[in-house]
N, C-alpha and C positions, 0 to 999 in steps of 0.2 A: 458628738463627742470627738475630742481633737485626738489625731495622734500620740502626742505625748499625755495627755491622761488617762487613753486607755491602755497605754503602755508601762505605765506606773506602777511602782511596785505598792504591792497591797497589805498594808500593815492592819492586822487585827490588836486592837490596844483595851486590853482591861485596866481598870483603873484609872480611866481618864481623869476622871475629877478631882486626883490629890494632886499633890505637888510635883512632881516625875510626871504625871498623866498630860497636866497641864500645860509642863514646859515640853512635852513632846509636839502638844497638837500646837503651839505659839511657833516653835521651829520649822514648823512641819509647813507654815505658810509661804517662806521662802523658798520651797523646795518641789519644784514639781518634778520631779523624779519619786514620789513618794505621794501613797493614798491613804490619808488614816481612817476604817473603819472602827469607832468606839462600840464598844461594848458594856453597859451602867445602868444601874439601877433608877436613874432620875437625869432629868436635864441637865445638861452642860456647857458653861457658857462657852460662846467660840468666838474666837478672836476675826476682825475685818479680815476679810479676804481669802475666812479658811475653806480650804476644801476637803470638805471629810462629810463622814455620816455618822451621826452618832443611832444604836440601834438599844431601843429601851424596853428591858422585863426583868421581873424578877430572876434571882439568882437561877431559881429552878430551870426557867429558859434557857438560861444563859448558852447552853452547847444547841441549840435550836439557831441561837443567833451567831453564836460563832462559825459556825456551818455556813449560816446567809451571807456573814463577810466575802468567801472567795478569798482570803487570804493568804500571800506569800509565805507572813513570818508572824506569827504571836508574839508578843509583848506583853509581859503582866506587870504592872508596877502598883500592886496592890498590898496594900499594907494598913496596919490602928496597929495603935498600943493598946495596953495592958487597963491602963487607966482608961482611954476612950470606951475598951469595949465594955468593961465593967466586971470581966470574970476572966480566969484563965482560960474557961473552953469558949466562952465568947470570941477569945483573942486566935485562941487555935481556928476555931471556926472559921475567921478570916484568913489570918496569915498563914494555915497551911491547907482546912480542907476545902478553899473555896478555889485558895491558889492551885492543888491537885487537881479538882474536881475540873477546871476551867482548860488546865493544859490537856488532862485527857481527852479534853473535848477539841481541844484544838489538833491532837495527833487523829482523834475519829475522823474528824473532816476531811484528813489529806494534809496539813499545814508540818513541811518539813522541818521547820526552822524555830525556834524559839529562845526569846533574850528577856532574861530577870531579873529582877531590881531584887536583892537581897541586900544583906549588910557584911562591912567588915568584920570578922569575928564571927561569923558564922560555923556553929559548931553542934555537931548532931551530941555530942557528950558536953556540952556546957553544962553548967548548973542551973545557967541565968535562962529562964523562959525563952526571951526573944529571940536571943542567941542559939538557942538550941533548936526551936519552932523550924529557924532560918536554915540551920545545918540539914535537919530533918525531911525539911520542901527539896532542897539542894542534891538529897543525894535519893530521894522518890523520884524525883524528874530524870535525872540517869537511866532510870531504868522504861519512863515510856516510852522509847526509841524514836528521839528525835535524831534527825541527820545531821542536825547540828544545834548544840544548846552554849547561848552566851551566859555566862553565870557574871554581874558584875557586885561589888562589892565594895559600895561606896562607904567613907565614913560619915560623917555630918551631914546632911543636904541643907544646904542652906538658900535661902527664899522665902516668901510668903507663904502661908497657910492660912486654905480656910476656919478650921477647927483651933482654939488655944491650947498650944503645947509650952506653959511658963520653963522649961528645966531647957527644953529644946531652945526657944527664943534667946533664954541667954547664953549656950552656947554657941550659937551663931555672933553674936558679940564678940564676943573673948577668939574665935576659932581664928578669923585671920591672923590674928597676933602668933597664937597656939602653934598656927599650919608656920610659921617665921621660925620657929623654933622648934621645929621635927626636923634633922637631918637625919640620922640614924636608919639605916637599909630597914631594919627590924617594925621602925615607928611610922614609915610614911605612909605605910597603908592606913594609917589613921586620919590623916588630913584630909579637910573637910574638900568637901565638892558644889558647885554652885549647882541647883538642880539643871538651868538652862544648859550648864558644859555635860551634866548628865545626859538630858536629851540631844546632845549633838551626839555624844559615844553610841547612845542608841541607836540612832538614825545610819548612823557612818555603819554599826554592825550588819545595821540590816541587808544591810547590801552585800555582805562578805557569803564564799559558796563553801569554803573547804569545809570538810565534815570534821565533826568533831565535840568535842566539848570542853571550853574555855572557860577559864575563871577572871575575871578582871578585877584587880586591885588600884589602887589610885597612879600607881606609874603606868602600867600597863593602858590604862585612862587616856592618862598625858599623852603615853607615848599615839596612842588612835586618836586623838586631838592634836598634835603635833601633825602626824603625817595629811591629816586633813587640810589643813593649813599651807602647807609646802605648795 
């Protein structure tokens, strides 16, 4: 093993297989400064030339294999709707006690670091299910005592999906137009995100030490995509 890949920092990734999981491990091919160990329930395709390991069991395992990764920083970009899962506790099942259940596991192991794909509007007192699911993971994770937790908070993801989402598809149509016509401080945090510039935010986090816990909104985004760039 070379130098620079066993120097590589160790990314543990739940959620490989959606969209966010996808475009991380796609990114993640240009970058050897960076190791993605997956974590999933079933196979996942992996793009020419990647290097990573995807490590496959049921949910129940899962903190068995999170453990095996050796990882620097956890990443969970796990998420269904409402309608894919079929029931509200369906949905809670995933988007919050598996999302809980999986970081505990990753603070058991030793892993100081963790960064989470939630959403905009994320609100523990919503009304609205998703939105309050998201608040609720948001403000449980605070309290596992991560040394440092990236909270981001995209609007839109736009990209491919394996799974048909028709309400989502066509707002990915309409969003570039839509994101043309958000100026408003208040509004931008609503403009959509391409998931690939997601998994560049993620990657650029991973690398960040100062402690803390950070929330990321779409400029805050820009602005860690901007400084990449420079």
């Amino acid at each position: 093993m070379s130098d620079a890949i066993s120097a590589a920092r160790r990314i543990c990734l739940v959620g490989a297989s959606g969209l966010v999981g996808s475009a991380v491990i796609e990114e993640s091919v240009r970058r050897p400064e960076v190791r993605i160990i997956g974590v999933a329930r079933r196979e996942v395709p992996l793009p020419d030339g990647a290097r990573l390991e995807i490590l496959l069991g049921e949910t129940a395992n899962w903190p068995v294999l999170i453990a095996a990764a050796h990882a620097d920083v956890f990443v969970c970009a796990l998420g269904t709707t409402r309608k894919a899962a079929g029931s509200d506790e369906a949905f809670r099942a995933v988007d919050h006690d598996l999302v809980l259940e999986a970081a505990a596991a990753a603070r058991g192991a030793g892993i100081h670091r963790m960064i989470l794909v939630s959403s905009v509007g994320a609100d523990a007192e919503s009304s609205n299910l998703y939105l309050r699911t998201k608040g609720e993971v948001e403000a449980a994770l605070g309290k596992l005592g991560f040394a440092r937790l990236d909270i981001l908070q995209p609007g839109l993801l736009r990209g491919r999906r394996e799974e048909d989402r028709p309400l989502e598809k066509a707002g990915q149509v309409v969003a570039p137009i839509a994101d043309l016509l958000v100026f408003h401080a208040r509004l931008r945090r609503f403009r959509s995100i391409a998931a690939v510039r997601l998994a560049q935010v993620i990657l650029a986090l991973s690398g960040e030490q100062a402690p803390g816990t950070f929330v990321h909104e779409h400029d805050s985004m820009a602005d860690i995509l901007s400084r990449q760039q420079s």
